[in-house]
C-alpha positions as CSV (number, residue, x, y, z in Angstrom):
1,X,12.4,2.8,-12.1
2,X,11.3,4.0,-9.0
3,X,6.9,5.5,-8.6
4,X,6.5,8.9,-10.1
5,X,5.6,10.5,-6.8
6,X,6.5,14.1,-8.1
7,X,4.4,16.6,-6.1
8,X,3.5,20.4,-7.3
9,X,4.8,21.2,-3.4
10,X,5.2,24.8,-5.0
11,X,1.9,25.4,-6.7
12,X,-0.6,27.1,-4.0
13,X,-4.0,26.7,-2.7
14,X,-6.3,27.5,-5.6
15,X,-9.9,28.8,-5.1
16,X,-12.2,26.8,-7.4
17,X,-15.2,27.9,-8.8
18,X,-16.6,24.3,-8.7
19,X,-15.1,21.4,-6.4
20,X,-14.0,18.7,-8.2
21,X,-16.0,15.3,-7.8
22,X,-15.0,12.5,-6.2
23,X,-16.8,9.1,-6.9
24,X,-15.6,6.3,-4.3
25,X,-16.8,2.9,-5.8
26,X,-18.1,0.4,-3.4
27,X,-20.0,-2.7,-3.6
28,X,-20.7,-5.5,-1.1
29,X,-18.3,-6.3,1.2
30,X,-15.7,-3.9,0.0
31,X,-13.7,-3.2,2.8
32,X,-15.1,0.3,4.2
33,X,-11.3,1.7,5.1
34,X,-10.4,1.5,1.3
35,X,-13.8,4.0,1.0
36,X,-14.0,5.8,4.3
37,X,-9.8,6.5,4.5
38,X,-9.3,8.3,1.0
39,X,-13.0,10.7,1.5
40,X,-12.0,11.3,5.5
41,X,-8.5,12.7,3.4
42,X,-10.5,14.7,1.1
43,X,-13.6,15.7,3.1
44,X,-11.0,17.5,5.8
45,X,-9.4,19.5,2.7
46,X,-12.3,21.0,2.3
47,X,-12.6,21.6,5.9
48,X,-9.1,23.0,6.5
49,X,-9.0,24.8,3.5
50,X,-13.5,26.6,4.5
51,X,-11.6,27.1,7.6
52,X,-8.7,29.2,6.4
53,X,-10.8,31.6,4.3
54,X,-11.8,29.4,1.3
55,X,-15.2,30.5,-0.4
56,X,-16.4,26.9,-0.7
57,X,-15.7,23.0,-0.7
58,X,-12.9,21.9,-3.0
59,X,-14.3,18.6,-3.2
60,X,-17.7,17.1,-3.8
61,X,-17.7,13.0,-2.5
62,X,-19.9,11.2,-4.2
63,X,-20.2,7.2,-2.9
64,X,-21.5,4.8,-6.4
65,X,-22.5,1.1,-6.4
66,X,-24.6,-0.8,-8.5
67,X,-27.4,-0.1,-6.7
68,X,-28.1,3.2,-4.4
69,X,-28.6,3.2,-1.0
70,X,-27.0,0.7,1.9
71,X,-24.2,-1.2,0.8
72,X,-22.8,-4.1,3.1
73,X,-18.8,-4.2,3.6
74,X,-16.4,-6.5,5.4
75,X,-16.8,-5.3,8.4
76,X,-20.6,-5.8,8.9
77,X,-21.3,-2.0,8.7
78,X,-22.8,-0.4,5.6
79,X,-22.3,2.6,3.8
80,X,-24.6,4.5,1.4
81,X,-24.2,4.7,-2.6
82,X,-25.4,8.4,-3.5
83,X,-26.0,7.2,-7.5
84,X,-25.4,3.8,-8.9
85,X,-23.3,2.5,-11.6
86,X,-25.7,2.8,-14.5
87,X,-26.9,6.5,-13.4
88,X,-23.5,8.2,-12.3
89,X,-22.9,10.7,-15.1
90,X,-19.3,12.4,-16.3
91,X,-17.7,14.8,-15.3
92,X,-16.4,12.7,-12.5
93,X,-12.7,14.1,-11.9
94,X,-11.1,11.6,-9.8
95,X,-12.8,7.8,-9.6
96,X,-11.7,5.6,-6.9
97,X,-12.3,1.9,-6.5
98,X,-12.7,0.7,-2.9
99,X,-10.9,-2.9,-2.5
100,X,-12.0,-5.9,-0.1
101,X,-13.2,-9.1,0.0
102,X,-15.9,-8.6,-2.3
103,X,-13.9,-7.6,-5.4
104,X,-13.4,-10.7,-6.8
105,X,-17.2,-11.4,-6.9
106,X,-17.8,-8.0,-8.5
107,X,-15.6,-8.0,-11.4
108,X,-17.8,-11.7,-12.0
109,X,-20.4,-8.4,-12.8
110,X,-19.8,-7.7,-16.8
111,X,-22.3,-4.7,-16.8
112,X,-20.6,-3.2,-13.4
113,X,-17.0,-3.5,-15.4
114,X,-18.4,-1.9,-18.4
115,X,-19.9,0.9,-16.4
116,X,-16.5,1.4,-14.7
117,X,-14.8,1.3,-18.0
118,X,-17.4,4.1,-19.4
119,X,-16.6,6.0,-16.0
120,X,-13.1,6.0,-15.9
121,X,-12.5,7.2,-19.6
122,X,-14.2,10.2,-18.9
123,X,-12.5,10.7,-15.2
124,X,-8.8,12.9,-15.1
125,X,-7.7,10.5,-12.7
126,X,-8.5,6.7,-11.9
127,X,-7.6,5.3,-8.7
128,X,-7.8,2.0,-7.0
129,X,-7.1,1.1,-3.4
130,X,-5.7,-2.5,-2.0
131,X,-7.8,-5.0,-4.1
132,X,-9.7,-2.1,-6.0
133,X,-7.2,-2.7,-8.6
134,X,-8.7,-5.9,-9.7
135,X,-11.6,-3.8,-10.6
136,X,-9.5,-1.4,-12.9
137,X,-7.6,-4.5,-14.3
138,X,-10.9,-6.2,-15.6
139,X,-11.8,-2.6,-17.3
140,X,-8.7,-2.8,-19.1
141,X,-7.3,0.3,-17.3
142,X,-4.5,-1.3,-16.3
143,X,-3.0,-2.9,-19.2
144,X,0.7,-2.6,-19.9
145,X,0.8,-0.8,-16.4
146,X,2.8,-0.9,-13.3
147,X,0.3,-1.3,-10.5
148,X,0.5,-2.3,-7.3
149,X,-1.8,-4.1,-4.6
150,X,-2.2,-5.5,-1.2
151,X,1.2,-7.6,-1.1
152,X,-1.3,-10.8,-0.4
153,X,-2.6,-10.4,-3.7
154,X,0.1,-9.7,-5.8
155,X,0.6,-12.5,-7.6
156,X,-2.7,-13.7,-8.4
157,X,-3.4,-10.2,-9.5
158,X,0.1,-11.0,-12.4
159,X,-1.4,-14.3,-12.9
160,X,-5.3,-13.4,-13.8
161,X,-4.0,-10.1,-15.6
162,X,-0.8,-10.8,-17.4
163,X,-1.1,-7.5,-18.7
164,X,-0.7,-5.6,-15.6
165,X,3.2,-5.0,-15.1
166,X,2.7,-5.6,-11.1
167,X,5.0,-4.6,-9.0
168,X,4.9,-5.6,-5.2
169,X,6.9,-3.3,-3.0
170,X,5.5,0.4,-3.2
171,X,2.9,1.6,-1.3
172,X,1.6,3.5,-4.7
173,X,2.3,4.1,-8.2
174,X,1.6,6.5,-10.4
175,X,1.4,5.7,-14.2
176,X,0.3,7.9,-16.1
177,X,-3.3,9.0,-15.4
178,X,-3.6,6.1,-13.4
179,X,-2.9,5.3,-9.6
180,X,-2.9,2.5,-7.5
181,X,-2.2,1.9,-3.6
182,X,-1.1,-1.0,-1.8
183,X,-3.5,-2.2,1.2
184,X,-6.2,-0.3,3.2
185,X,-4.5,2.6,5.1
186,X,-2.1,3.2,1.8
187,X,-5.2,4.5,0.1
188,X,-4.7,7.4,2.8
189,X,-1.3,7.9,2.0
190,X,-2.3,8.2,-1.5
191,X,-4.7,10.6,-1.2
192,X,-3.1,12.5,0.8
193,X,-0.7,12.4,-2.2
194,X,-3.7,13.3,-4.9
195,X,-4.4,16.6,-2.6
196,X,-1.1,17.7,-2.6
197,X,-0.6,17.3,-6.6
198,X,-4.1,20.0,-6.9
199,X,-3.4,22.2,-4.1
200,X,0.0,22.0,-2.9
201,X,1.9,20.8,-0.1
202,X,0.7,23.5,2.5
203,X,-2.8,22.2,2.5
204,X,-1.8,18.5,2.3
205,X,0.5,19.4,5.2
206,X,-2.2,20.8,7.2
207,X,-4.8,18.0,6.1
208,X,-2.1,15.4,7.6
209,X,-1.7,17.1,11.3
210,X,-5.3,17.5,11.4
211,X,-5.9,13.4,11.2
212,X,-2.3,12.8,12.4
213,X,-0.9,11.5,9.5
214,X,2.5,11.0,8.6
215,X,3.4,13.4,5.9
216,X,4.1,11.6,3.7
217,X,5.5,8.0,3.4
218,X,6.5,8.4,-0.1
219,X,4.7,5.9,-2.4
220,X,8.1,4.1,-3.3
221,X,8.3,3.1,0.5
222,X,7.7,-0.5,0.5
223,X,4.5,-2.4,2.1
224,X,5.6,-3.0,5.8
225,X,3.0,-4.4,6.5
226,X,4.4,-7.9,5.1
227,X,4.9,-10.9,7.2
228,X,8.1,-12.3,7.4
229,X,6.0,-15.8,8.4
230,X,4.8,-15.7,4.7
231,X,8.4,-16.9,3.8
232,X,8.3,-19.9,6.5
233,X,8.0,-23.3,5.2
234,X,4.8,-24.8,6.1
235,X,6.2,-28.3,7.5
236,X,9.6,-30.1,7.3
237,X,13.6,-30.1,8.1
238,X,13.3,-26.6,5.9
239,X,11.2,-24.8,8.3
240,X,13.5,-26.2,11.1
241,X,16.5,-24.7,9.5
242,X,14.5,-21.2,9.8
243,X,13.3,-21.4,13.5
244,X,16.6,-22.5,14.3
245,X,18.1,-19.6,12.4
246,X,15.6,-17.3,14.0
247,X,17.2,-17.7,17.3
248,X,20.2,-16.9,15.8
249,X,20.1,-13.9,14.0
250,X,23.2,-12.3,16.1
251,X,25.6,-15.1,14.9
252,X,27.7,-14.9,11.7
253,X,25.4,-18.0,9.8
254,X,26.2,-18.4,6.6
255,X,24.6,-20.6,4.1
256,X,27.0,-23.6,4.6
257,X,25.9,-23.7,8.1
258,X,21.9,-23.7,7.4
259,X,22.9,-26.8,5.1
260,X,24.9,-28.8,7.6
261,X,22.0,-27.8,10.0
262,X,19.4,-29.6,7.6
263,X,22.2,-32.4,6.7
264,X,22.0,-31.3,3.0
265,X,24.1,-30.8,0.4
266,X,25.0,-27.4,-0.1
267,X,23.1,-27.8,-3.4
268,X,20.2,-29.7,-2.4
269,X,19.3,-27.5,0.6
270,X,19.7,-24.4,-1.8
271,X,17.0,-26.3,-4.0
272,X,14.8,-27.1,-1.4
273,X,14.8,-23.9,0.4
274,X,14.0,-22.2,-2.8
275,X,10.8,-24.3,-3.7
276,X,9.9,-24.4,0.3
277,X,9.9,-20.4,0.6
278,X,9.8,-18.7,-2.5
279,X,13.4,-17.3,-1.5
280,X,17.0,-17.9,-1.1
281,X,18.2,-19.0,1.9
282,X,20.3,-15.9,1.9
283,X,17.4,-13.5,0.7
284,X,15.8,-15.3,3.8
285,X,18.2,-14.8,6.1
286,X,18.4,-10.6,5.4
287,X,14.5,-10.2,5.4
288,X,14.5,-11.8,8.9
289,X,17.1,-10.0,9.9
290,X,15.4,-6.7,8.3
291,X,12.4,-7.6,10.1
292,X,14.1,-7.9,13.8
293,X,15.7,-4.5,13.6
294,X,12.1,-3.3,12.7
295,X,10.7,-4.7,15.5
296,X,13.4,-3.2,18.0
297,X,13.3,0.4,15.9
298,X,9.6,0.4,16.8
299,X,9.0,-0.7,20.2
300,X,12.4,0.2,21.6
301,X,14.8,2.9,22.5
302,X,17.9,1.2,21.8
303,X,20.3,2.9,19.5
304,X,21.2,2.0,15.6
305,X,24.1,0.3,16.6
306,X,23.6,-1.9,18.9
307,X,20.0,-3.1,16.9
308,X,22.3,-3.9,14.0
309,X,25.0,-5.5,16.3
310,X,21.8,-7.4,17.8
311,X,20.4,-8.2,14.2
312,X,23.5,-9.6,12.8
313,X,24.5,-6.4,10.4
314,X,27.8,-6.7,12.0
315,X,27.8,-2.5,12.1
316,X,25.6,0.3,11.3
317,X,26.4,1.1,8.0
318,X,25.4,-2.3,6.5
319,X,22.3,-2.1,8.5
320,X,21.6,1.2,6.7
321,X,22.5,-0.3,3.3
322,X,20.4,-2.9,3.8
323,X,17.5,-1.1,4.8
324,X,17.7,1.4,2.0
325,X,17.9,-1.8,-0.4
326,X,14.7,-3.2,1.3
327,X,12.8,-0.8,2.3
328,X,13.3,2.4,0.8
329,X,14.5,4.2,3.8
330,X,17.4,4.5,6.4
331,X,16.4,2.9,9.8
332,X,16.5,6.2,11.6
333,X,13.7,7.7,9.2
334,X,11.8,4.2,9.7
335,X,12.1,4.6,13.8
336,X,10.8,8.2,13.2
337,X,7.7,7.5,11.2
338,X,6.8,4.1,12.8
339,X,8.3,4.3,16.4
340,X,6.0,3.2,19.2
341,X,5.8,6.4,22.1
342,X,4.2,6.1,24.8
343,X,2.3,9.1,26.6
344,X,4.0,11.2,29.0
């Protein structure tokens, strides 16, 4: 089943007699996109929306840690925690949980987790961005929940919370009262989302020109940001077989051929492709392929059919197919959202 992703596009702007509170949770090295992308979102609703008449802010942001004052992220810089943990008091409408490299170490923090889980019963929506969902996964707010994270941390996310139904495509889901984004700059994309379900898609619209945002990529879009060298085999006739096939892409390969190239069996190269990569050889062969025609939708002006002549789709149409299987979207709409232009 695909993310529930339904927006109230038809419900307009409502003036609130209170804004609605944000709390963004952070803690040391979070990484300060995760915090930073989803308020910038919210922070120029309230802008856009002063700007067109509105009587006052929409949204109040509210930064919480476990302790108030400078907090220390990834990147060296540090933001400030309004209220801690302990002292952050319902009504909170909409709790997000920053991501990063710290997350793993805070959820180590049983009193933070059960101040999270106090907050987030209370909150109409809980949200978590990249590796923020470990955070809501240790609170139990995930449990027998589709979620998603940063593609990188997928799996260990399945394996330390077998309760979490995790899914490894989208870019968000939606379950229930609960949402989760994939990595970093997704959290944007899901905020943006979050405006446009309380105030409609006018004022999302206009919140998305104003910081040049796509509007939208639609939560079921899968992670691009995944590396096709995840798949490679570290070492080995295996990882020959894929450099060789890289150069090759154009050719009709088929499996038989990658074999004879490794001088396996049929079988045996099958086997040892599969435990090498995580994939089929075939599997392998379309992501590569996938990931080619990404590269030349994005940093060139050649047209569809030629890319999938180049990229070994034989012709247009099973380029398309396989694009929509993939990724969620036809390669024309993927060279209009993430096309390279450069300035007149």
């Amino acid at each position: 089943m695909a993310p529930d992703t339904t927006s109230q596009a038809d419900i307009p702007t409502r003036r609130l007699t209170a804004p609605k509170r944000i709390g963004i949770v952070i803690f040391e090295r979070c990484q300060i996109i995760d915090a930073t992308g989803p308020a910038a979102v919210f922070g120029s609703a309230n802008e856009v929306h002063m700007a067109e008449g509105g009587s006052g802010p929409l949204y109040d942001l509210r930064m919480i840690a476990g302790r108030s004052g400078p907090v220390h992220t990834s990147t060296g810089i540090s933001l400030f925690a309004d209220s801690t943990l302990k002292d952050a008091v319902p009504p909170i409408d909409t709790l997000i949980c920053a991501g990063g490299k710290g997350s793993l170490k805070f959820i180590e923090d049983s009193d933070a987790i059960d101040d999270i889980r106090r907050l987030t019963r209370s909150a109409r929506r809980v949200v978590s961005v990249c590796t923020g969902a470990y955070i809501l996964a240790a609170a139990g707010r995930l449990d027998g929940r589709r979620a998603v994270t940063h593609w990188a941390h997928c799996r260990n996310l399945a394996d330390r919370f077998p309760n979490v139904r995790v899914e490894p495509d989208p870019i968000f889901i939606k379950d229930g009262n609960v949402y989760t984004s994939a990595g970093v700059t997704a959290g944007m994309d899901l905020a943006l989302a979050l405006l446009e379900e309380d105030h409609g898609k006018a004022l999302a619209l206009n919140v998305a020109r104003e910081m040049v945002m796509y509007m939208k990529r639609p939560g079921s879009q899968t992670q691009f940001s995944r590396q096709l060298s995840a798949q490679m085999a570290p070492r080995g006739d295996i990882r020959k077989v894929q450099i060789w096939l890289l150069d090759r892409l154009a050719d009709d390969i088929s499996v038989e051929d990658m074999a004879e190239q490794a001088a396996m069996s049929l079988r045996t190269f099958n086997r040892h492709f599969k435990k090498a990569t995580g994939r089929t050889p075939a599997g392998f062969v379309q992501e590569a392929r996938i990931e080619a025609a990404r590269n030349l939708l994005e940093d060139s002006e050649l047209p569809v059919k030629l890319i999938a002549a180049q990229c070994g789709f034989g012709d247009e149409e099973r380029m398309r197919r396989a694009f929509h299987r993939s990724l969620g979207v036809s390669p024309q709409d993927y060279r209009m959202r993430f096309a390279s232009l450069a300035p007149a």
